[in-house]
Structures are given as structure tokens and as C-alpha cells.
C-alpha positions in Angstrom: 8.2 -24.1 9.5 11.4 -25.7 9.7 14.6 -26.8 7.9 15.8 -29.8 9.1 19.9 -30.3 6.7 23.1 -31.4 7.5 25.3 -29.6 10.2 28.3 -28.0 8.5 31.4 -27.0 9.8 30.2 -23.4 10.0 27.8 -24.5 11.8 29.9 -25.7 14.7 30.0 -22.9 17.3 26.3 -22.0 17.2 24.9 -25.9 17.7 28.1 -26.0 20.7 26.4 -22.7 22.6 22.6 -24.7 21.9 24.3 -27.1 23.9 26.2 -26.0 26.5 22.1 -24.1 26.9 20.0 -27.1 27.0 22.2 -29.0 28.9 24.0 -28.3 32.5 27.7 -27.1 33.0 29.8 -29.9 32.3 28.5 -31.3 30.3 31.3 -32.9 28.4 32.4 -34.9 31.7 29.8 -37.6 30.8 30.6 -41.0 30.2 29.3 -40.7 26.7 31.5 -37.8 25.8 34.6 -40.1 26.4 33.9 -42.1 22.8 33.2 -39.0 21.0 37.0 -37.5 22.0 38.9 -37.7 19.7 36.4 -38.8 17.0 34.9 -37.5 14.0 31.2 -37.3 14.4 29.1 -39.0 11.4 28.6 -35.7 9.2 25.8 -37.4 6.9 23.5 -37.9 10.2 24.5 -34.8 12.0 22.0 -32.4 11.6 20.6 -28.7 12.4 17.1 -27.4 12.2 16.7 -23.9 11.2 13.5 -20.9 10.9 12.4 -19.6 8.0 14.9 -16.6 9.3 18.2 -19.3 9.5 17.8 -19.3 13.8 19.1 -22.3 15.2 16.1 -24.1 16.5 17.6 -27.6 17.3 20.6 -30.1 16.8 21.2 -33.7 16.7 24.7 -35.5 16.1 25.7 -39.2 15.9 29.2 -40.2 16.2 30.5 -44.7 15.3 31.2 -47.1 17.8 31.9 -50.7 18.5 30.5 -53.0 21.0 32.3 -56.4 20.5 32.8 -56.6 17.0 29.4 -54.6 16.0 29.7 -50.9 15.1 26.7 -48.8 15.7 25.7 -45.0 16.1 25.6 -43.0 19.6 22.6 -40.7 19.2 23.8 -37.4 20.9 23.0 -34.6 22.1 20.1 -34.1 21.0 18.9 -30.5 21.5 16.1 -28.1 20.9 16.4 -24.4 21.5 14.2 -24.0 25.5 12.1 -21.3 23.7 11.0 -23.8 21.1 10.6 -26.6 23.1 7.2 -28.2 22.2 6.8 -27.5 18.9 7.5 -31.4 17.9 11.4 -30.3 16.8 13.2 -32.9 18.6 11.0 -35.5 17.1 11.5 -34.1 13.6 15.1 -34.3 14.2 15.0 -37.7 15.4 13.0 -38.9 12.6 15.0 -37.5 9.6 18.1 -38.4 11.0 17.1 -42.1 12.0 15.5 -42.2 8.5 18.7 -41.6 7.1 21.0 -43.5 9.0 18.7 -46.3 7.9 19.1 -45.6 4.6 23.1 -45.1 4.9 23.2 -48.8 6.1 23.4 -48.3 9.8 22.2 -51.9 11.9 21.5 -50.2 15.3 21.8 -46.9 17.3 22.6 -46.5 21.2 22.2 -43.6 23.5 22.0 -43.0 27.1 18.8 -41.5 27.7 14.8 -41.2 29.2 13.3 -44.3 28.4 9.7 -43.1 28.5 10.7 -40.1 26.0 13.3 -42.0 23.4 10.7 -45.1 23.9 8.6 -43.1 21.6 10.7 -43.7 18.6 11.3 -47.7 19.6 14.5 -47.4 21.9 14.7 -50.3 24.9 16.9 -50.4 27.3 19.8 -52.7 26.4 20.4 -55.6 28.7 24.2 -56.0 29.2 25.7 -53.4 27.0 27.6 -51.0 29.1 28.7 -47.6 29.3 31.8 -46.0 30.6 31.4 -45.6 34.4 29.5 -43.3 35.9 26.7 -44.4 33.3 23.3 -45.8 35.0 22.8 -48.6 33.3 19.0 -47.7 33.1 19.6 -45.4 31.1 21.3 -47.7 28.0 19.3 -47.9 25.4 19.1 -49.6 22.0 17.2 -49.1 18.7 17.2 -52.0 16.0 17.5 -50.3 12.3 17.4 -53.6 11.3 15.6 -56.4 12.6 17.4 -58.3 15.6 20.8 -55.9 15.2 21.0 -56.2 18.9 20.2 -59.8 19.4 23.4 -61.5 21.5 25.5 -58.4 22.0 26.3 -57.8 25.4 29.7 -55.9 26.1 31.1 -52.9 26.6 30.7 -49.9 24.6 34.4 -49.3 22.7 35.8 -46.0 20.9 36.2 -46.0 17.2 39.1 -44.2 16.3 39.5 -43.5 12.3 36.9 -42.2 10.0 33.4 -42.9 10.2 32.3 -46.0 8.2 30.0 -44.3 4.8 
């Protein structure tokens, strides 16, 4: 059984090392890390999933951007702990955080991802909405939190500096 709650700031170093785990050295020379520098990640969407013991089990954090004139959430990382891979974690994750953004007035969400695995929870790939360079545009996808909140927007993907919209 799990915990799925908000990340705190004490937080912070165990869900970095559940990262830099699931996810290969350098992993923060991605494209996508570029519009998180700098940035304050959304801290009512961020969230850790614990054991009935407290052990780290999986992570999920969502940090604001802007495309055109239209904010919206990049998902990531998403992570779940390689010996509890399987157990349906990331999907929990994904669900109670994407519930909540919902709910917290978010329009739409972006990642770059796996289609056939983030398909699952109604993400398409986004047809002219670009990453920073070295970004396979593939791998650009979109989910609509509210109906059509993709509809027309095709530009880049932009930085937002600031606090988070609430």
C-alpha cells in the first residue's frame, strides 16, 4: 500500500538520488531540463509516493511554461523506484497528480515521452509544438485537461520565469 502526498522540501535529496537511479547519467543535459533551470517547480502537483515504512517508492514533478501566450505544465520526471517497477505506481502517480492539476485549473500538460506508454492516460503527440533542440519531435506530446486546450497552438515551448501560477 501506498501514500501517494505532496513532495516537501525535505524531500528533495531522496526523490534527486530516485532520479539520477531511474534515469541515465546526465540526465539534466536534456532539452527539457533547460525550462525547469531556474524555475520553481509547481509544489501543489509535485508529488512522492511512500510504503507503509516511509521508503521512497516513486516521484512525479510538474514545473509552468508558455507556448505562445498559453501556459501549461511539463510533466517530469516521472519515476518509480526499478525494484517496484510493476506494481501500477507510476500510474497512481500520474493519476492523482493529473486529477489535481485539473482541479487547480490547469488547461493542458506537455511532456516529452513514449507515446504508447503516456498514450495510456490520453497524451498525443503535439503537431508543431517544439522543444529545445536536441528534442525528437516524436516524442512531444500533449494532454487536454480541458477540452480543445491544444487546439491552434503551434510554437515553441518558452521558460517561465517567476512563481508558478496557483
Amino acid at each position: 500500500m501506498y501514500r501517494i502526498e505532496a513532495e516537501r522540501d525535505a524531500d528533495w535529496w531522496e526523490v534527486e538520488a530516485l532520479y539520477d537511479l531511474c534515469f541515465a547519467p546526465g540526465r539534466e543535459a536534456l532539452s527539457s531540463y533547460r525550462l525547469r533551470d531556474g524555475v520553481a517547480a509547481v509544489a501543489e502537483l509535485s508529488r512522492v509516493a511512500r510504503d507503509e515504512l516511509g521508503v521512497l517508492g516513486g516521484a512525479i514533478r510538474f514545473w509552468p511554461v508558455r507556448i505562445g501566450t498559453a501556459e501549461a505544465l511539463l510533466l517530469g520526471p516521472i519515476a518509480v523506484h526499478p525494484t517496484r517497477q510493476g506494481e501500477g505506481l507510476g500510474r497512481l502517480l500520474m493519476q492523482d497528480s493529473l486529477a489535481a492539476a485539473e482541479v487547480a485549473g490547469w488547461a493542458r500538460v506537455l511532456l516529452v515521452g513514449d507515446a504508447p506508454y503516456y498514450g495510456k492516460f490520453g497524451f498525443q503527440r503535439l503537431e508543431g509544438v517544439t522543444m529545445p533542440p536536441p528534442t525528437n519531435p516524436e516524442r512531444v506530446l500533449g494532454l487536454d485537461l480541458v477540452p480543445g486546450a491544444w487546439a491552434e497552438i503551434s510554437v515553441p515551448v518558452e521558460v517561465t520565469r517567476g512563481a508558478p501560477r496557483t
